[in-house]
N, C-alpha and C positions, 0 to 999 in steps of 0.2 A: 632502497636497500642495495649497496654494491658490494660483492662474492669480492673477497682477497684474490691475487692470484695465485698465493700459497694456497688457498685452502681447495682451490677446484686445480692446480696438478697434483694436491694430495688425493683428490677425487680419481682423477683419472690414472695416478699410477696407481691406487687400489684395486680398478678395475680390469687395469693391464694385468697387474698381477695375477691375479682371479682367472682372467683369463688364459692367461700363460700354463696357469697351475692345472686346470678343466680342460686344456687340450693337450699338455701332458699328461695328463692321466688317462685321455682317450686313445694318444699314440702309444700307450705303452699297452692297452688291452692287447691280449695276445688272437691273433686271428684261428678261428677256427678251421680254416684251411689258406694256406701257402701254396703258390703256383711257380715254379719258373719257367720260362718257355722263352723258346727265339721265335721270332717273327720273322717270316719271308715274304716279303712282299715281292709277286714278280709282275706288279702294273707298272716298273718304272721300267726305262733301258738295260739299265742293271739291276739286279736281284736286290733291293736291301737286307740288310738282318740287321737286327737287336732285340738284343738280351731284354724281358718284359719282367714286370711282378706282377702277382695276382695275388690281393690277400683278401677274401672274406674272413669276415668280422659277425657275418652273422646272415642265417637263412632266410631269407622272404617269407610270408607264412601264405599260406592258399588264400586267407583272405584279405591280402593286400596284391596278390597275382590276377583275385577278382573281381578288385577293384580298380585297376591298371587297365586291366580288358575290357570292363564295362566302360570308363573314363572317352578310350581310343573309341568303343563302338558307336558309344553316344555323342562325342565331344570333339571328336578328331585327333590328330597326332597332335598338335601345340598343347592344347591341355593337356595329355599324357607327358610330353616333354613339363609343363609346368609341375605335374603331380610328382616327377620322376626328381625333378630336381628339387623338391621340397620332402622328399623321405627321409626323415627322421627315425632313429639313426641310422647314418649310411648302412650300408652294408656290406661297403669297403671301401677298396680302391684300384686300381693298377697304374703304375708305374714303369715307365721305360727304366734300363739301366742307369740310362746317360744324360735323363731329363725327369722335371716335375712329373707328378701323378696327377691324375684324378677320382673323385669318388666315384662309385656304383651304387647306381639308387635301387638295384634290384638284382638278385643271386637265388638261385634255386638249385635242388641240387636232386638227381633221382638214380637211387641205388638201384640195382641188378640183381639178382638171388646169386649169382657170379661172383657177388663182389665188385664188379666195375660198377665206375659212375660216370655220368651227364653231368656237368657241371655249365651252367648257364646264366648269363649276367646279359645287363645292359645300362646306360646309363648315356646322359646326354654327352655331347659331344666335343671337345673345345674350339670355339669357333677362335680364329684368328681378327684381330683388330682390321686388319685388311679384308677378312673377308663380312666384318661387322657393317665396315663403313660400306664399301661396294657389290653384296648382297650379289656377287656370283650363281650361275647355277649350283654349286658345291654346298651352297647354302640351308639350301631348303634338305640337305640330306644332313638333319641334327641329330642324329642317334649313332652310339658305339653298343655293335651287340657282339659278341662273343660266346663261344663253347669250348668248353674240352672233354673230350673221353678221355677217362681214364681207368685203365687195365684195374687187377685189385691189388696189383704190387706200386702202385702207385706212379706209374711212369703213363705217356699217351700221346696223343696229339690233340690239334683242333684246328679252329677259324677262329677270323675275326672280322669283324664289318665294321670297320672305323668312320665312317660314313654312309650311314643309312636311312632311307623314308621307309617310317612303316603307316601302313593303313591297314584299314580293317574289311575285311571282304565278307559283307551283312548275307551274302547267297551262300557263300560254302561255311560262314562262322570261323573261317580264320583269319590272323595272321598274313601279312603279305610283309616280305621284304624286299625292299629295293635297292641294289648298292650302286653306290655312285662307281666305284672302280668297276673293270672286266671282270673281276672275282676277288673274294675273299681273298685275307691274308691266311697266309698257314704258321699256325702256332707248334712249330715242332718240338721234340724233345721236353716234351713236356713231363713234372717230375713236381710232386705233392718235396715241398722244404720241412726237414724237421726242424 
């Protein structure tokens, strides 16, 4: 039996289409919090800045926080990086001004009786083709984690760890971060978007 080739690129623009239609309706969900922030980076000669986005789409629940933690305690950080990029559905994104975004496989968020918030993300990292092929030390630090305080007027600041190893330290039960830079970047002038 031989498929026409009419009848399978009617196949596959159906599914274009589908497709096209299912990720427009996902970018048009509106995000439950908007971020703008500059970014200062002072690991270079000169300071960088640009303009960032931060848009959560949706809270992590505790027990997918539980599940992340126990993942790294048991499994190590590649499985955590595999689990982090297979969250469904994201639960955002960030975005430079001037360049492509990417998702955030994880967002949480913890109020103050003040009114300020913690706002806390992290998500793998984008590795460059160059550093695909030639596996740099730069490499093995696959994690972008990020924070922002914010005040309860909605303005703050934060960090960002655009390259980072995490491990899990089984004597104290936490958390370890490692960044490949001297220090975080600093997310300034930060401001919830109406």
């Amino acid at each position: 039996m031989t498929r026409s080739p009419l009848r399978l690129l009617t196949v596959v623009s159906l599914v274009l289409v589908v497709a096209g239609f299912a990720s427009g309706v996902l970018a048009d969900a509106k995000p439950v919090l908007r971020l703008h922030a500059y970014s200062v980076d002072l690991n270079t000669p000169r300071a960088r800045t640009n303009g960032l986005e931060i848009a959560i789409e949706r809270w992590s629940t505790p027990e997918e926080a539980a599940r992340l933690r126990a993942i790294l305690a048991e499994k190590g950080p590649d499985a955590l990086l595999d689990a982090l990029r297979s969250m469904k559905p994201r639960a955002g994104y960030i975005r430079p001004d001037t360049g492509i975004g990417w998702d955030i496989g994880f967002a949480q968020q913890v109020v103050a009786a003040d009114g300020s918030r913690r706002i806390i993300f992290g998500t793998d990292r984008p590795i460059s083709f160059w550093e695909a092929v030639n596996r740099p030390r730069s490499a093995d630090y696959q994690f972008t984690l990020g924070e922002a305080r914010l005040k309860a007027d909605g303005t703050g600041e934060g960090k960002l760890v655009p390259a980072a190893k995490i491990t899990f330290n089984s004597e104290t039960n936490t958390l370890q971060i490692e960044n490949y830079q001297i220090e975080p970047v600093r997310l300034v002038d930060v401001r919830v978007e109406k």
